[in-house]
C-alpha positions in Angstrom: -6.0 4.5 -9.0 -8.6 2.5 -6.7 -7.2 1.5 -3.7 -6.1 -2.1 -3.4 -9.3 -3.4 -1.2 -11.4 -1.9 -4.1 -9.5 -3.3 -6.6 -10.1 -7.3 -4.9 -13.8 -6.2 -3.8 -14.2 -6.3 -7.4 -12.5 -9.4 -8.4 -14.9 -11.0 -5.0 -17.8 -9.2 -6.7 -17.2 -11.5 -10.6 -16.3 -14.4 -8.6 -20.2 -14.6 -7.4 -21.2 -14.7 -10.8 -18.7 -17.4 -11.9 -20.0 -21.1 -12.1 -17.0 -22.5 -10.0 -17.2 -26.1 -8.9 -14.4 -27.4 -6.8 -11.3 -25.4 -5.3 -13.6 -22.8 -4.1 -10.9 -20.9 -1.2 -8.3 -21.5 -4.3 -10.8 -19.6 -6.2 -12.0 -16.8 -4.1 -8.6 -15.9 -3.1 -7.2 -16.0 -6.5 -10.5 -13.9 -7.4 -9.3 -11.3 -4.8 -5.7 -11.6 -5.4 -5.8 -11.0 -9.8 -7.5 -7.3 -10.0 -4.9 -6.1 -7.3 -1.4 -7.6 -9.1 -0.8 -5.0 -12.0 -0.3 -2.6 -8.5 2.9 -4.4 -8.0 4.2 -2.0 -10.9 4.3 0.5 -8.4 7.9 -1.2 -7.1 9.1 1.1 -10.0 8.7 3.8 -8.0 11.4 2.8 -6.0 13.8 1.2 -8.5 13.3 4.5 -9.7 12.0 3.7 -13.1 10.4 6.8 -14.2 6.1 6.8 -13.8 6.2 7.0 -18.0 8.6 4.6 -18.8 7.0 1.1 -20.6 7.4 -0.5 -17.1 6.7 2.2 -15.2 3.2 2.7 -12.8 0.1 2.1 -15.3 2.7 1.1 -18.1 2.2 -2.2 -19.5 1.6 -4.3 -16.1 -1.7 -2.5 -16.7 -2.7 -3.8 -20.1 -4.8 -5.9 -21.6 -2.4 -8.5 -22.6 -0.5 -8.0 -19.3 -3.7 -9.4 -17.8 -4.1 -12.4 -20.4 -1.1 -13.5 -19.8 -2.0 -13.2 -15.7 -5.0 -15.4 -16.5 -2.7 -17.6 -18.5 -0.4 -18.5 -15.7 -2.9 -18.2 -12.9 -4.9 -21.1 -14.6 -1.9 -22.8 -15.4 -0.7 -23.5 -11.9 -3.4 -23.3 -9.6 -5.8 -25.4 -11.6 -3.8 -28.4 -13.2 -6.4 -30.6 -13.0 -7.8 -28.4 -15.7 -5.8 -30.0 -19.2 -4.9 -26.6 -21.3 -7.3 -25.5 -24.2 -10.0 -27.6 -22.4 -13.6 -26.0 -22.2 -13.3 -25.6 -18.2 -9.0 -23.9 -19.4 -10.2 -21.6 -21.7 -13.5 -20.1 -19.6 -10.9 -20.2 -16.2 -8.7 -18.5 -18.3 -10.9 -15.9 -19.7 -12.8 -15.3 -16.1 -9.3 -14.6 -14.6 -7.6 -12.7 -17.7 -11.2 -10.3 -17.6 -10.9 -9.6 -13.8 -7.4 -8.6 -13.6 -8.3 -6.4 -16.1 -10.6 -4.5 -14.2 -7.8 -3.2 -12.7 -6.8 -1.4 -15.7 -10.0 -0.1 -16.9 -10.8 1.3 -13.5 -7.4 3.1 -12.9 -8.8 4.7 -16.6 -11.7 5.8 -14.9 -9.8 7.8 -12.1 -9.3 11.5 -11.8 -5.2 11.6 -12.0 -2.0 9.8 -13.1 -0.8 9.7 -16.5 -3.2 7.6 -17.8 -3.1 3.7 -18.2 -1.4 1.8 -21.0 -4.4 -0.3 -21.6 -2.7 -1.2 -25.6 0.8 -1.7 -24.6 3.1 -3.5 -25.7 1.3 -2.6 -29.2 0.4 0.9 -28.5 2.0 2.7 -25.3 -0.3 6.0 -25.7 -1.5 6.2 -21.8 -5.3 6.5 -21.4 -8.3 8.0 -19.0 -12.1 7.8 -20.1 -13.9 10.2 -20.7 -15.8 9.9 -18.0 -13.8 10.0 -14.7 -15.9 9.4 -11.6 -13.2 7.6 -9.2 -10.6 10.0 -7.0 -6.7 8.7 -7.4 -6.1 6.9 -4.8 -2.8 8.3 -2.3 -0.2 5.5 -2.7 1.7 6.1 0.4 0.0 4.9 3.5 0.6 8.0 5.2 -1.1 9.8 2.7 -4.0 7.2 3.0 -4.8 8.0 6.5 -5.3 11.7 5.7 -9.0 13.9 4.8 -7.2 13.1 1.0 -7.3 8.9 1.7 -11.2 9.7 3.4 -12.6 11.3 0.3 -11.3 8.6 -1.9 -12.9 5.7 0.7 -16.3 7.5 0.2 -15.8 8.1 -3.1 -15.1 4.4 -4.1 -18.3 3.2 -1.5 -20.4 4.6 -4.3 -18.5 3.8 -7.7 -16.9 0.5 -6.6 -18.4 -1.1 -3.5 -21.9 -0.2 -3.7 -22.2 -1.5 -7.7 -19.7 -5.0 -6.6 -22.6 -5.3 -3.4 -25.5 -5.3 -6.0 -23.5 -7.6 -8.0 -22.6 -9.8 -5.7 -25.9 -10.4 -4.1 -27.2 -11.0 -7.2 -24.6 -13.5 -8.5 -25.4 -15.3 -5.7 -29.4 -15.3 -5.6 -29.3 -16.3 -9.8 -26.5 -18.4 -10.1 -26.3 -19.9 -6.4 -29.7 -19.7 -5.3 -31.0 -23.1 -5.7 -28.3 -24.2 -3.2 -28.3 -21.3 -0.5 -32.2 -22.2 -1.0 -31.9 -26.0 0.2 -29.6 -25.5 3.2 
């Protein structure tokens, strides 16, 4: 997996992009906070729920629907103002459901694990990509601050934060440029 910071520089880097208008700290930090919360499976770990089990690490907190349903709630109750199935619902919805998935698709692009449960609850096979550019991540912090935790830093500067950079300065020159412009 990403580490955590990675996994919110992403959510930062989609929420240049977004057209939000009003409760912008409510939205930056919620855009921070999404892509990291299928990581709270990990507690498993400790409740000792096995690492394959349905609600295990990379089980279903990692799926696609896990993260609609995220988007769901997280429109829900931090943007009442927003009636449900509105235009301005449904796109909040969608924008927060897609970047807490993120979080799923680019644990599937890392190097180790079992794989991630992108299908479940329909389909519980565990997947990677093809294509697997991203070291795991360590999840104990010890392990973290080790040559192991280093590589995986330098290695996410070029998949994850470089890439979110480009993104973000470009979200905000296209879609934000007319403002920053007349400051």
């Amino acid at each position: 997996m990403p580490t955590v910071i990675s996994h919110s520089v992403v959510g930062l880097a989609a929420a240049s992009v977004f057209p939000a208008e009003g409760h912008l700290l409510r939205f930056w930090l919620l855009s921070a906070i999404c892509p990291v919360i299928p990581d709270l499976d990990s507690i498993a770990f400790k409740l000792g729920i096995p690492y394959s089990h349905f609600f295990g690490h990379r089980g279903f907190f990692h799926s696609l629907l896990f993260a609609l349903i995220v988007g769901i709630f997280v429109t829900t109750v931090f943007f009442r103002d927003k009636p449900p199935f509105t235009k301005d619902w449904v796109l909040l919805c969608g924008y927060f459901s897609l970047i807490t998935a993120t979080h799923g698709i680019l644990d599937a692009l890392t190097s180790g694990g079992l794989g991630i449960a992108l299908l479940s609850p329909f389909d519980n096979t565990r997947y990677f990509f093809p294509w697997s550019p991203i070291k795991v991540s360590p999840i104990d912090v010890r392990s973290f601050f080790s040559a192991w935790g280093m590589r995986v830093i330098l290695n996410e500067l070029i998949w994850i934060w470089i890439p979110s950079a480009v993104i973000f300065i470009v979200g905000r020159i296209l879609f934000h440029g007319k403002a920053l412009l007349h400051r």
